[in-house]
Every structure is written in C-alpha cells, then in structure tokens.
C-alpha positions as a Markdown table, in Angstrom:
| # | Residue | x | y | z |
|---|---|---|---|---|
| 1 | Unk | -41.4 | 80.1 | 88.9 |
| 2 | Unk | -39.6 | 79.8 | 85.3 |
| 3 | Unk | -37.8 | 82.8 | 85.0 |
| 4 | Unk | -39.5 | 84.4 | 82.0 |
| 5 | Unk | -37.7 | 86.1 | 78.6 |
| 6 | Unk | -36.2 | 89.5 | 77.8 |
| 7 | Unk | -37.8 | 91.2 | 75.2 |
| 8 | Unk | -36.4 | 93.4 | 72.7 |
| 9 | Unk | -37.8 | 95.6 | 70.5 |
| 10 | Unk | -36.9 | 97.9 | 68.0 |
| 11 | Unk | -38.9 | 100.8 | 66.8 |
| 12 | Unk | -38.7 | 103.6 | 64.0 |
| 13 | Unk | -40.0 | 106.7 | 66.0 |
| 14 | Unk | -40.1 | 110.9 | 65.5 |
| 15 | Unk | -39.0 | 112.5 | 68.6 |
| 16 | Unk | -39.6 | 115.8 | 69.7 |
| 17 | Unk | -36.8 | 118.3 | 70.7 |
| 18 | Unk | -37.5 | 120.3 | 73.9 |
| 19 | Unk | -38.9 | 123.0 | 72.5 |
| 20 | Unk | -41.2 | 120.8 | 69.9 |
| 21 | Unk | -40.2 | 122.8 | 67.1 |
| 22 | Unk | -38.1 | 120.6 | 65.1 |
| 23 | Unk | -38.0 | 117.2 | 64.7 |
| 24 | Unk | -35.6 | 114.5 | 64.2 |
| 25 | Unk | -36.1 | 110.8 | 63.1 |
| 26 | Unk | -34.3 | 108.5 | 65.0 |
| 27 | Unk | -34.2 | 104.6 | 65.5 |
| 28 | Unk | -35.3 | 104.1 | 69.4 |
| 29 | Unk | -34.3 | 100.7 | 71.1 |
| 30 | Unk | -35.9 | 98.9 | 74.3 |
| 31 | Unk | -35.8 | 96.2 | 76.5 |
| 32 | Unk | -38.5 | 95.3 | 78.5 |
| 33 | Unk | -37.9 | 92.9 | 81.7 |
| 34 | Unk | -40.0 | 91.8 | 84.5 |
| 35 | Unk | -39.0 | 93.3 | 88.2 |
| 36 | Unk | -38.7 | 89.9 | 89.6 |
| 37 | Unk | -38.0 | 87.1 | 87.8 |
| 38 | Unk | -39.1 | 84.9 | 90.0 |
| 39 | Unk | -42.5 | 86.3 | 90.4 |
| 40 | Unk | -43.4 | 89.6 | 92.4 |
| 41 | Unk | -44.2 | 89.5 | 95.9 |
| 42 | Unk | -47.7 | 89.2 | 96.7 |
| 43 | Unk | -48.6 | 88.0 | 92.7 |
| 44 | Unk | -52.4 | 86.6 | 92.9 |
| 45 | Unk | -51.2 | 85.1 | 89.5 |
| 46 | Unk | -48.8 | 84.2 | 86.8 |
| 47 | Unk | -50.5 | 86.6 | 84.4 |
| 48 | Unk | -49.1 | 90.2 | 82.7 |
| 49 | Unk | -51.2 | 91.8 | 85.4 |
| 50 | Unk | -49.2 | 89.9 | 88.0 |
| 51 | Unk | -45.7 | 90.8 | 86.5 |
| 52 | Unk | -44.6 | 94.4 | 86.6 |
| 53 | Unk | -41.8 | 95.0 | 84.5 |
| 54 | Unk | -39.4 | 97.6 | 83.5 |
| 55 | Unk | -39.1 | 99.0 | 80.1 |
| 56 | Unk | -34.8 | 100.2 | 79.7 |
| 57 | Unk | -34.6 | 102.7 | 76.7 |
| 58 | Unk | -30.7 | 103.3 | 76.9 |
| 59 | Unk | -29.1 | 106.2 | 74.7 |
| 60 | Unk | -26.1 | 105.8 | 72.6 |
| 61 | Unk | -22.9 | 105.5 | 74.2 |
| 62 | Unk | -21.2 | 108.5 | 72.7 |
| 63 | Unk | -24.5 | 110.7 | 74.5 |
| 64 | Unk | -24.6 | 109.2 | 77.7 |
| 65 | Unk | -23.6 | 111.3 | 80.3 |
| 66 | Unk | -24.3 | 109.4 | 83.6 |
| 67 | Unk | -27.8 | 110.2 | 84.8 |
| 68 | Unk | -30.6 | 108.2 | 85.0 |
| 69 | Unk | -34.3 | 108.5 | 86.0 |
| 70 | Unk | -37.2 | 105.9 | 86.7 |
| 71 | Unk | -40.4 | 106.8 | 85.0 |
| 72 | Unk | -44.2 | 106.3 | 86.8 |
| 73 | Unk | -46.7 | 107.0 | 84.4 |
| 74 | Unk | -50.4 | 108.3 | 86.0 |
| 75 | Unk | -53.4 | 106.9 | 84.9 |
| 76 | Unk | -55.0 | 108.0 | 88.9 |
| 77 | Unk | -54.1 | 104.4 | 90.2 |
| 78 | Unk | -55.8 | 102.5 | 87.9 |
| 79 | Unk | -54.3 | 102.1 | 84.7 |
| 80 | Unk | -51.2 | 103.6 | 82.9 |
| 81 | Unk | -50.6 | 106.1 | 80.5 |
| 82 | Unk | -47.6 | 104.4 | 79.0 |
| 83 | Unk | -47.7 | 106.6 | 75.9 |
| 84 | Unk | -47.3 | 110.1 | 76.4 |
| 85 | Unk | -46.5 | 109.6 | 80.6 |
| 86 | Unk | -44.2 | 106.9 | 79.2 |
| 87 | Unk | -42.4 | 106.1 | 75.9 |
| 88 | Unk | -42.5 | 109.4 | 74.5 |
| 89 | Unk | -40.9 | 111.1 | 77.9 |
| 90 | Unk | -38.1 | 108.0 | 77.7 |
| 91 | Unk | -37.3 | 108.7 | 74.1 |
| 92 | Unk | -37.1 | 112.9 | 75.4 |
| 93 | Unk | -34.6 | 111.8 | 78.2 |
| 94 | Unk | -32.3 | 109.4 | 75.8 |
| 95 | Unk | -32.2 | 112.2 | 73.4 |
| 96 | Unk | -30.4 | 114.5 | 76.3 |
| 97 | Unk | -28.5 | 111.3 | 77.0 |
| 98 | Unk | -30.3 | 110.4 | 80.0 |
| 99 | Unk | -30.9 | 106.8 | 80.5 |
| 100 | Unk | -35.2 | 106.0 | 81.5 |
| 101 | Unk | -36.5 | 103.4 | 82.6 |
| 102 | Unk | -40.9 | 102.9 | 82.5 |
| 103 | Unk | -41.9 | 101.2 | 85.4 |
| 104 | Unk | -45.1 | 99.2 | 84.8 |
| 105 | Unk | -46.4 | 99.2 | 88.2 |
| 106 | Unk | -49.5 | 97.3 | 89.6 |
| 107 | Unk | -52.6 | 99.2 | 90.0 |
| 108 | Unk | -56.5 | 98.6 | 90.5 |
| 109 | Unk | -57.7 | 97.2 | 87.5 |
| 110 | Unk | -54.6 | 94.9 | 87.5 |
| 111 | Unk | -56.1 | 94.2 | 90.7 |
| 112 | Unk | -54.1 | 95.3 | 92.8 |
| 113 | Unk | -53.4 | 98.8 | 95.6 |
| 114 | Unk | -50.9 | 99.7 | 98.1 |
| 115 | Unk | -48.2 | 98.9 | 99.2 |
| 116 | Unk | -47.8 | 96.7 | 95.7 |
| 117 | Unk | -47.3 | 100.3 | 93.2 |
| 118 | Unk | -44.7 | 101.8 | 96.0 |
| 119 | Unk | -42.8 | 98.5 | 96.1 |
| 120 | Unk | -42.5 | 98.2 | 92.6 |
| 121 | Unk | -41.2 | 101.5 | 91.5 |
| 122 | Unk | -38.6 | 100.9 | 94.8 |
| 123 | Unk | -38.0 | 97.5 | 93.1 |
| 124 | Unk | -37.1 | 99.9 | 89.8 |
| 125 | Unk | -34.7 | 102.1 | 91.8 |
| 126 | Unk | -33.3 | 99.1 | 93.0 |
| 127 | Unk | -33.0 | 97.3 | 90.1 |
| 128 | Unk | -31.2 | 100.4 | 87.7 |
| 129 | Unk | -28.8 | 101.2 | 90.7 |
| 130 | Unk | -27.4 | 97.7 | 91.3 |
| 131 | Unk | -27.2 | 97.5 | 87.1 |
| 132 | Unk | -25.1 | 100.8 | 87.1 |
| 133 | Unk | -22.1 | 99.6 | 85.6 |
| 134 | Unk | -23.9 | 97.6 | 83.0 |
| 135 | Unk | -26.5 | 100.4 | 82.0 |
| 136 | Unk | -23.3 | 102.9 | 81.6 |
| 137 | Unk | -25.0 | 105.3 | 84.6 |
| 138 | Unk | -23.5 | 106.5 | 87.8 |
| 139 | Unk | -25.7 | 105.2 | 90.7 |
| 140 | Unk | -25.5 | 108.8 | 92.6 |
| 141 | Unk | -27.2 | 109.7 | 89.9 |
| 142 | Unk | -30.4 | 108.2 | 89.5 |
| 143 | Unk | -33.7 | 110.2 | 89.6 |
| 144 | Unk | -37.5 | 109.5 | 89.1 |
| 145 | Unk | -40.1 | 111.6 | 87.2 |
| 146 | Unk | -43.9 | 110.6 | 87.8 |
| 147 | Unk | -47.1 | 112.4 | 86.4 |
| 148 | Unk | -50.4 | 112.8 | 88.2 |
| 149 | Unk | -50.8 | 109.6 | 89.9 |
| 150 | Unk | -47.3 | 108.5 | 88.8 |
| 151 | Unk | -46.5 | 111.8 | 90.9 |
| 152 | Unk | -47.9 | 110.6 | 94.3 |
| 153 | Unk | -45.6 | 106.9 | 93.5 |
| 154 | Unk | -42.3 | 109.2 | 92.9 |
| 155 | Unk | -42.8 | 111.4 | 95.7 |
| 156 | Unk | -43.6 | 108.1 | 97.9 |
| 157 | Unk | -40.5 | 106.3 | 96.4 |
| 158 | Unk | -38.4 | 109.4 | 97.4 |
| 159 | Unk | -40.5 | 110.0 | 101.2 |
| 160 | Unk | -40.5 | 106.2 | 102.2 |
| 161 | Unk | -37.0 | 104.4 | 101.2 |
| 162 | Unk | -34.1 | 102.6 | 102.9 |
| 163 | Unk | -30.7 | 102.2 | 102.3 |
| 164 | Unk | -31.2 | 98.0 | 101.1 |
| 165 | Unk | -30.5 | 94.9 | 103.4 |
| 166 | Unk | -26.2 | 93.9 | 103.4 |
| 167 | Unk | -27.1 | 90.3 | 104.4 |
| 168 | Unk | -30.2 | 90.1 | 101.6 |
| 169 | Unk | -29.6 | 86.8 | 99.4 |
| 170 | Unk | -30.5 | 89.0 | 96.1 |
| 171 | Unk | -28.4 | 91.5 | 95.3 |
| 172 | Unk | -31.0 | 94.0 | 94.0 |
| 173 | Unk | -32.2 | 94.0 | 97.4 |
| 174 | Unk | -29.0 | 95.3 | 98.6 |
| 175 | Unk | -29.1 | 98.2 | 97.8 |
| 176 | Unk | -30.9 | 101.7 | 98.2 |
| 177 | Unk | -34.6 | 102.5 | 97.2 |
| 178 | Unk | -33.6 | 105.8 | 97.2 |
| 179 | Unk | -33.9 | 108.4 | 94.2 |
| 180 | Unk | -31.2 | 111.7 | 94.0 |
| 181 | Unk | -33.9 | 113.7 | 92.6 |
| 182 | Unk | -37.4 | 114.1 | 91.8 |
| 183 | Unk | -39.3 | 115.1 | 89.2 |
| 184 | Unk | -43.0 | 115.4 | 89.7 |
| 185 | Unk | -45.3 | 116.8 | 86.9 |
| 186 | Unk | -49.1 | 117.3 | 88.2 |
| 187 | Unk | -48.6 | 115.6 | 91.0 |
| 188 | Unk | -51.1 | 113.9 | 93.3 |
| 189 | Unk | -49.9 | 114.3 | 97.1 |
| 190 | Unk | -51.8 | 114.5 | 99.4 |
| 191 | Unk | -54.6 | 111.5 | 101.1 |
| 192 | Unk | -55.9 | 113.8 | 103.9 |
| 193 | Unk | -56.3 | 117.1 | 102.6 |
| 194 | Unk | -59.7 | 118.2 | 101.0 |
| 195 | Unk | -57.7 | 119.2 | 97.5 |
| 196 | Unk | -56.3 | 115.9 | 97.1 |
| 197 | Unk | -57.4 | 113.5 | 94.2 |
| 198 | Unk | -60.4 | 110.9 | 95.7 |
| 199 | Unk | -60.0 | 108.4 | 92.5 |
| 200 | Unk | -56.6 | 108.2 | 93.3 |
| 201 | Unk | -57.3 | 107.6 | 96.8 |
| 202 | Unk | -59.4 | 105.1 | 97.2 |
| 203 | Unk | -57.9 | 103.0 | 94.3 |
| 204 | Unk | -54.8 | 102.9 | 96.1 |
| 205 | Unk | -56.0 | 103.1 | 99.8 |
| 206 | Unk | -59.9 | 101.7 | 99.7 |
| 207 | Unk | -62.8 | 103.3 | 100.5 |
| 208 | Unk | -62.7 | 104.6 | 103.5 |
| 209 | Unk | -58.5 | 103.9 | 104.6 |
| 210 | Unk | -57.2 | 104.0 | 108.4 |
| 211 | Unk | -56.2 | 107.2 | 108.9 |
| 212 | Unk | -52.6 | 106.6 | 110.1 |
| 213 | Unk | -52.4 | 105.0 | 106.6 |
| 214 | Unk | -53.8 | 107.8 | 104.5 |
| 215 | Unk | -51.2 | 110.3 | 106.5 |
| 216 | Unk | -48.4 | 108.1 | 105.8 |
| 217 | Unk | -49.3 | 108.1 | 102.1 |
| 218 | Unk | -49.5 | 112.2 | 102.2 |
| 219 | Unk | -46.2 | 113.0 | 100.7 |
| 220 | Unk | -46.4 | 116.2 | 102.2 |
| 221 | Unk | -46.7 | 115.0 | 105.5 |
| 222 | Unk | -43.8 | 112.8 | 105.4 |
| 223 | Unk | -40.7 | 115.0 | 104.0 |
| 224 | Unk | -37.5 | 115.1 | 105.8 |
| 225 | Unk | -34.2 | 116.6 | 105.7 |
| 226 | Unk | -33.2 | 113.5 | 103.5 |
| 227 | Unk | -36.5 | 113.6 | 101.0 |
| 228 | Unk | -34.5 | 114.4 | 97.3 |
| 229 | Unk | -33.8 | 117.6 | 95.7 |
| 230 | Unk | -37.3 | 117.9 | 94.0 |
| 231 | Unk | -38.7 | 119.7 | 90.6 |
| 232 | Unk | -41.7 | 120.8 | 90.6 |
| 233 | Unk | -44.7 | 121.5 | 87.6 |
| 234 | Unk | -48.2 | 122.3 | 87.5 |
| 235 | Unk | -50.7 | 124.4 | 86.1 |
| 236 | Unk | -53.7 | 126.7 | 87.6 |
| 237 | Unk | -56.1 | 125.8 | 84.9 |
| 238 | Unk | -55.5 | 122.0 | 86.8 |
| 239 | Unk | -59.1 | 121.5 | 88.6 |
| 240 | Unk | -58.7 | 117.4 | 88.4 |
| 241 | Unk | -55.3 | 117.4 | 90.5 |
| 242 | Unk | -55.7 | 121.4 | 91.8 |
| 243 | Unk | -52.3 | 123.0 | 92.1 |
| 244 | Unk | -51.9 | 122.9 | 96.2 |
| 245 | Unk | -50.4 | 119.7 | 95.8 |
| 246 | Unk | -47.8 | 120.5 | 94.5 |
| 247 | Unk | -47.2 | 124.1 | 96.5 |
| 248 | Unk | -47.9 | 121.8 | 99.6 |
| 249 | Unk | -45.1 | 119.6 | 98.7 |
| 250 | Unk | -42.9 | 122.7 | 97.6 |
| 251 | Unk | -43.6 | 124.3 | 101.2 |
| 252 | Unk | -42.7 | 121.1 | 103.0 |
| 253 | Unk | -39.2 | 120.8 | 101.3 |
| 254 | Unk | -38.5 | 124.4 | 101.7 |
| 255 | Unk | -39.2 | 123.7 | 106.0 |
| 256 | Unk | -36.8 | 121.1 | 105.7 |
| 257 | Unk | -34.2 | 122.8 | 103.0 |
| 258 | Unk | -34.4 | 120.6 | 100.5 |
| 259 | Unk | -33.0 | 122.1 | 97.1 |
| 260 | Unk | -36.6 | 122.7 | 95.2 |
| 261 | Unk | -37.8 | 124.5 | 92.2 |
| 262 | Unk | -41.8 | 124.8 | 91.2 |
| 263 | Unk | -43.5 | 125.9 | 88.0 |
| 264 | Unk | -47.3 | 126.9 | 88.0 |
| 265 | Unk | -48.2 | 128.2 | 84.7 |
| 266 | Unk | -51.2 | 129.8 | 83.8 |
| 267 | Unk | -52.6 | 127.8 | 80.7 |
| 268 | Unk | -52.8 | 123.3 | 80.3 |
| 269 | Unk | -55.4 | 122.0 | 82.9 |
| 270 | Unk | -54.1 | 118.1 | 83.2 |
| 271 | Unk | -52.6 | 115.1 | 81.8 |
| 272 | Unk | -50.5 | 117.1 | 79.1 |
| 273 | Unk | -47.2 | 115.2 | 79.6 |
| 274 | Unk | -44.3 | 116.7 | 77.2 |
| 275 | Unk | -47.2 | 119.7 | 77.0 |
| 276 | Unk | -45.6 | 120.2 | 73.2 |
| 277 | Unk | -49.0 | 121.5 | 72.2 |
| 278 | Unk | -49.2 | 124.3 | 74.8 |
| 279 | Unk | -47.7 | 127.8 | 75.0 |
| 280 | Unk | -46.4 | 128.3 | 78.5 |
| 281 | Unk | -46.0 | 124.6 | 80.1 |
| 282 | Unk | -44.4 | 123.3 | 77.4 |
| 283 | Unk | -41.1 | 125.0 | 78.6 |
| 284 | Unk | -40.7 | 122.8 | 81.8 |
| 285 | Unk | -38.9 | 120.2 | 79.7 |
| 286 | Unk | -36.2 | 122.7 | 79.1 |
| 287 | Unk | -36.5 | 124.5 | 82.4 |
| 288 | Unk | -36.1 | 120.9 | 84.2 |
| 289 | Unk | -32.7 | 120.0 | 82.0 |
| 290 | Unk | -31.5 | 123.6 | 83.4 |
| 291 | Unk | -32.3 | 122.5 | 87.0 |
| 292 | Unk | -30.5 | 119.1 | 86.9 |
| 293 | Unk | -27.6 | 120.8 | 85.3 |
| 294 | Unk | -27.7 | 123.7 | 87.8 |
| 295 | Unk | -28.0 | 120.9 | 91.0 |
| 296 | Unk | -24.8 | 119.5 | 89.2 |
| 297 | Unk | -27.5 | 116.1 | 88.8 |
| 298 | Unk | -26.7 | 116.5 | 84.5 |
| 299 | Unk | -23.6 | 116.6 | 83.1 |
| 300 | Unk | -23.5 | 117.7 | 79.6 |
| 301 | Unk | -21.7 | 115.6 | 77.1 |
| 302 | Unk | -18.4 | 117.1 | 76.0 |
C-alpha cells in the first residue's frame, strides 16, 4: 500500500487552565499520522475507517518536561468523542508540558470490534515510545488516559501488553505496549459483571461473547503485580457507567499493590471530560497533575 501523507494543521484555540477560571489564547499545533503506513492489520479497506491514526499535539520545547500520555476517547465502542475526550484534554496536557497523543481507534460503526481498538491504542504506545528521542519525551514515562469506553481500551492496553518482539522487522514492534501509568476517567471495566456497560459490550465483544473472552476483557479480572500505577475518577450521580467500575478496578490494584488513587464525587453523572462546568469533578485535572508529580511520573519545568 502507498504510504499515505502527514498532515499538519494549525489552529487558533482558547484553552482552559485547570481550574477553568482564566483563560489564555494560545496557537495549538498537530500532526496527524496513520498507525501503520502500510495499512493496519486486519483493514477490510483502504478507506479513513480502515486507517487509525494518531493525532501528536507536542508542547513547546522550553515547557516540555519529559512525560507523555496516549489519549482514547469513549464514545461506548462505537464512535469517538474526539472533541472534549480528545483535542481539548491534548491541548490541557501540552499546556502542563505533557506531550498527547489522540488515538483514533477502530470501532463498530467503522466496522470493526475486538481485538482491532486494543491493538491500535498498543500500536500508539508503541509508536510514541520508539519516537522518544524525536518527540523530546522519556520513554519510562509514557502514560494513557481514556474516558468511558476509552477507559475500558486504557485499562486493557495497561492489563494485556508485552515487552515488543527483538527480532521484529519494524522497529515500532520492538518495543513495549506497555503504559507507566494510567489515567482512567468514567471508566468501563468490567464484561461479566451485572454493573458493566452492555453497549459497550456487545459493540466490542458481540452479542452474546464466549465467556473466557468477556473475562479476559474484564480489566478487573486481569490486574497483576505489573498492571500500571493507576488514577482513578468517577462520579455517584454516573447511572450510564455506575461507579463500581471503577472501585472494582481500584480494589484489584490495591490486592496486588499497585500505587492507586480514586475520586468519586458526588455531583456530574457522565461524559463530562475536563468537567470545567461542574463544581466538585472539575478538580480531578488538578488532583491528577498532583498524583503524577507525587509518583515522581511529572517533573515540573524549572
């Protein structure tokens, strides 16, 4: 297959500080480039559906302080919420010097479901951690946030990973799928328990899925000593994605003694993202910048 262009694009945009009371104007730039040039593994076509790609939003050089996280926008397996699950939380980490990376994964209505989402966002990981060097980011330090459905993807892509193939022929492949941290907002988790998500569900698994399958695709189920220090938000009001995903996960790390934080405020339901327009959830973006700099995952700029 031709290998196909890089993109760039340049946009005027307003982005919001943490605590969404002041505002600064700043010029935003990104690049957006397909996960495999050559075409992704099981494509059905040559179409945008059939190409997921990674959008890079890189911040200035004088701000950049190392760390970098893949981003999974939700959308419950079947589309994406590139917006608010996406540009806008890119633009929040550049502007803490983060470097973010949107991962536009294949889902249902691009017609496809698992295992294509989870090798994708492993393809990102990938991807940012064999381009370290020229992205300005230390590859021990590259995380992944997800929301809702983009939750369940994260917490897959740090439960099912491997440490890449020496001997591959591309040199994306050899290296780790592994994230250093996690940072799940609203999460989906669970495939077997009775307050997990069914849309998300049976557009990534089918119908009615094997059951080995459906436990292997728990998250909960599947942590280890070696699952990734993990941050943790969600919100009672939440009946769509109830909040027991999220403590199940929480439980499961603390079994296994894996560095973990969880936030379940009181007021926001689901699908808030930033959450600038609520009271009490919209401190978890300055609550999660505390935890990465407290797990020594964030180093400010000096």
């Amino acid at each position: 297959m031709t290998k196909k262009p890089v993109y760039l694009i340049l946009i005027i945009s307003v982005l919001t500080s943490l605590s969404f009371a002041q505002q600064e104007e700043v010029v935003s730039a990104f690049t957006v480039e397909q996960l495999w040039s050559d075409g992704a593994p099981g494509a059905k076509g040559s179409t945008e559906d059939d190409e997921p790609t990674l959008t890079i939003y890189l911040p200035p050089k004088e701000k950049a302080n190392g760390t970098a996280v893949v981003i999974c926008p939700g959308g419950g397996y079947w589309g994406l919420a590139m917006d608010h699950e996406g540009h806008q939380v890119a633009k929040w980490l550049n502007s803490n010097g983060i470097a973010a990376f949107i991962v536009k994964y294949r889902c249902k209505s691009m017609g496809y479901s698992h295992p294509y989402p989870l090798l994708d966002a492993q393809r990102a990981i990938r991807t940012v951690r064999s381009r370290a060097k020229d992205f300005n980011i230390d590859p021990s330090k590259i995380g992944i946030i997800g929301f809702s459905a983009g939750g369940h993807l994260a917490s897959t892509a740090g439960t099912h990973f491997d440490a890449g193939k020496a001997d591959a022929k591309d040199v994306i492949d050899k290296v780790s799928c592994r994230p250093d941290f996690m940072i799940l907002i609203y999460p989906v988790i669970t495939m077997t328990k009775e307050f997990g998500h069914s849309g998300s569900k049976k557009n990534l698994l089918g119908e009615n899925p094997d059951a080995e399958l459906a436990r292997s695709m728990s998250s909960e189920l599947q942590v280890t000593s070696e699952t990734p220090p993990t941050f943790l938000v969600h919100t009672r009001e939440d009946t769509g994605v109830p909040t027991e995903n999220s403590i199940s996960f929480y439980l499961a790390l603390q079994k296994a003694k894996v560095p973990a934080e969880l936030h379940i405020f009181n007021k926001g339901g689901h699908g808030y993202g930033l959450a600038g327009y609520l009271t009490t959830a919209s401190a978890w973006p300055d609550m999660c910048l505390e935890w990465l700099k407290d797990t020594k995952l964030l180093e400010e700029k000096k």
